[in-house]
Each structure stands twice: as C-alpha cells, then as structure tokens.
C-alpha positions, 0 to 999 in steps of 0.5 A: 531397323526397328522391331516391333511387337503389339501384344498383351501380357499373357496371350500365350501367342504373344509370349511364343513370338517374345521367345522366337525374337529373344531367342534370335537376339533380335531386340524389339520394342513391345508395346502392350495393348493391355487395357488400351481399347484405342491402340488396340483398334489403330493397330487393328487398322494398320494390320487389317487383324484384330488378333495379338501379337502384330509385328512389324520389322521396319516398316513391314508388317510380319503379321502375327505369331504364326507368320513370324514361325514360319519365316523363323522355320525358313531362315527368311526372317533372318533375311529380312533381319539382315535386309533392314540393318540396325540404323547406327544410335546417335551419339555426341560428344562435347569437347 
C-alpha cells in the first residue's frame, strides 16, 4: 500500500495530516507542491480541489485533512490501512 500526502512545508492543515498519519504509524510518501505551480495543478486535476493536503491511500483519493480526521474519529481509516496491505519490498540476494 502506498500512502501519499501533496502538501506545502508549513500549511497548518498539512502538518495536522503528517501528525494523524505519523501518530498511526502509517508511513507515507510527502510530496511538497512548495514552488511547483505545475504539480500543484496536476494534483488539483487529479483531485478536483485546489486545496493542500491531498491524500491518497493506494489508488483512492482521501481528500484533504478534514476528511482524513474524520475517517481517523471513525476507525474507518484503519480499514481502509488494513484494506490495502503493504505489497512486500523486493529483495535479491546473489549467491
């Protein structure tokens, strides 16, 4: 499962949502839109909002902060954590 997280640096939302999935564990790639005008769009089009933090778990958009609380309050963000089980690292050895 791969976890993701679009935010800027110091948007107090975007530190609130590294918080909620720190505090779970959870580890998640966070991609900065800091400065990047062009990312920041192609997320706003893949989201259908302009706003910072978008999160997706896999291939499911979250949504912002507000909707990752509130799945978090539920315990249905844990379903979907344990939904979308982490796929197993590759690895080779050489004998």
């Amino acid at each position: 499962m791969s976890v993701v997280l679009y935010g800027t640096k110091f948007c107090p939302f975007c530190v609130a949502a590294r918080l909620v999935l720190s505090t779970k564990g959870v580890h998640f790639q966070d991609i900065s839109v800091d400065n990047n005008r062009e990312l920041r769009a192609e997320i706003a089009h893949r989201s259908g909002r302009s706003t910072v933090p978008q999160i997706w778990i896999g291939e499911q958009h979250i949504g912002g902060y507000t909707d990752l609380q509130k799945l978090a309050l539920t315990g249905d963000l844990d379903q979907l954590l344990n939904a979308n089980p982490t796929e197993p690292e590759c690895s080779s050895s050489i004998r």
